[in-house]
N, C-alpha and C positions, 0 to 999 in steps of 0.2 A: 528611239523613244518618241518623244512627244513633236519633235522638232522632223519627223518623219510627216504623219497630219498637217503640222504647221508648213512644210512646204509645200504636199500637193495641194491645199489650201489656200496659198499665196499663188502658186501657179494656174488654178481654176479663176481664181478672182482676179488675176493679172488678163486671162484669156478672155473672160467675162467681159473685163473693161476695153477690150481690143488695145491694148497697151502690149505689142509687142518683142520690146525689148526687155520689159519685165519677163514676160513670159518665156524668152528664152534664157534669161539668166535662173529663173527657179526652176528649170527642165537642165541646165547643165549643174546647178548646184544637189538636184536628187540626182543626178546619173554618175557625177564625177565624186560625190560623197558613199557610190555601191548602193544607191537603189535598184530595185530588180526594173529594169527595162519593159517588160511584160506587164508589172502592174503600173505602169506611167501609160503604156498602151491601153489598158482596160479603163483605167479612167476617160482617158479621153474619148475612149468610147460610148461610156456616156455623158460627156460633156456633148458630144456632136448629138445627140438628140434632147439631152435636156436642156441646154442650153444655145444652140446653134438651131434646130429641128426643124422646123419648114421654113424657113428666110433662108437656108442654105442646104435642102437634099442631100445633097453630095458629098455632106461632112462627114455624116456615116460609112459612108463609103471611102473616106480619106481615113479615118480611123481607124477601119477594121483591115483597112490595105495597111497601116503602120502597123497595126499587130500583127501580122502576117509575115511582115519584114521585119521584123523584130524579132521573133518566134525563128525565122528562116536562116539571120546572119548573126543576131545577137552582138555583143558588145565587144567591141567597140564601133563598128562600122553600123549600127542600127541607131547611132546616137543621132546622125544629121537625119534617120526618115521622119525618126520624132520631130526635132527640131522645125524639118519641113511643115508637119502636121499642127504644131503647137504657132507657127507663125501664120499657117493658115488659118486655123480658131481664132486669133486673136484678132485679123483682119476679116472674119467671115461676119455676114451681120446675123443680128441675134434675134429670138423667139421661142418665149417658153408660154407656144400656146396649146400644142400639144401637153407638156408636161402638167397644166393647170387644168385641160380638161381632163386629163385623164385621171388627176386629183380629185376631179368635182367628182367623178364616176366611180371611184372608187368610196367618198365619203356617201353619197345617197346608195351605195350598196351597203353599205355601213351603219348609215340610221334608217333602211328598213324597217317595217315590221312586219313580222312574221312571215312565212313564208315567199321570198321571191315570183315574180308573179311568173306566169308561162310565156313560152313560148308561143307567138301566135300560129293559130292552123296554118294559116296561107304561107310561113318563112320554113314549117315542118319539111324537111324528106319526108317520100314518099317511097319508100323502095318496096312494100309488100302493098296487096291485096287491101287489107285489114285496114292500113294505116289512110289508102287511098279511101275505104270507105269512110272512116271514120273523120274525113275531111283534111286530112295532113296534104299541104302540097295545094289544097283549092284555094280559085282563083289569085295566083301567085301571077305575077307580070315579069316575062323574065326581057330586062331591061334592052338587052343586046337585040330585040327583035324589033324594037322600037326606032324611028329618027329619034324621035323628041323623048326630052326624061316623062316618064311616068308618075303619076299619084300614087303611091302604095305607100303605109305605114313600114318599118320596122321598130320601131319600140312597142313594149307591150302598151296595151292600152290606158293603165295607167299613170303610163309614162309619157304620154301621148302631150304634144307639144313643149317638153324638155328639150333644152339647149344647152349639153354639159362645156359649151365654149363661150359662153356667158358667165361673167362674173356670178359666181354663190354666194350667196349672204352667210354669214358666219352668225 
């Protein structure tokens, strides 16, 4: 029932807080009370980007390795990769700056109006004739040929100096 929610709840917010010994007593009270194993892995699969996400790359990676082994031995022997997983989360440091811009991106896709703008020519494929005359692909900088970064836009025009990693006004 409700007390399902109320512990992966308490178990996010224990990991949240880097409070580790909380966070393993609410991962062995959902796993020893018959929660499915599988979905304690999917959550923390997204806790390692929404809440861990770039202060620690590699949590993804620690996550989706616990679903794998979890998925592979299942219960009872998949109890401790969680356990592993969930006391790494809680000692990993934290960054929801991914998660907030990709919030802002999503709400200015949102309060749009009217039709979304284009694609610019110069970020177009080019793969026929037609597309190359009609300017798809022109003067595109392809970065890898450069030492130094390049000046090229990619947001449409505009959008042109948006910073969706900047705090949005509400």
């Amino acid at each position: 029932g409700e007390e399902h929610y109320n512990c992966i709840s308490a178990l996010h917010k224990s990991m949240r807080g880097s409070d580790e010994n909380a966070s393993l007593y609410w991962l062995a009270r959902m796993l020893e009370g018959g929660e499915d194993p599988l979905y304690v892995a999917r959550r923390l699969v997204r806790f390692a980007s929404e809440d861990i996400g770039l202060a620690d790359p590699l949590a993804l990676t620690q996550a989706v390795a616990a679903y794998q082994g979890c998925h592979f031995i299942g219960m009872p022997e998949c109890e401790v990769i969680l356990a592993q997983c969930v006391v790494y989360f809680a000692r990993a440091p934290k960054s929801i700056e991914v998660y907030r811009a990709y919030s802002n991106v999503k709400e200015c896709l949102r309060m749009h109006k009217g039709p979304l703008p284009p694609v610019p020519l110069h970020l177009r494929n080019a793969p026929t004739r037609l597309m190359k005359n009609l300017g798809y692909g022109k003067g595109y900088k392809y970065n890898p040929m450069y030492k130094e970064p390049v000046e090229q836009d990619y947001l449409p025009e505009e959008l042109k100096g948006t910073d969706f990693f900047k705090e949005r006004e509400t």
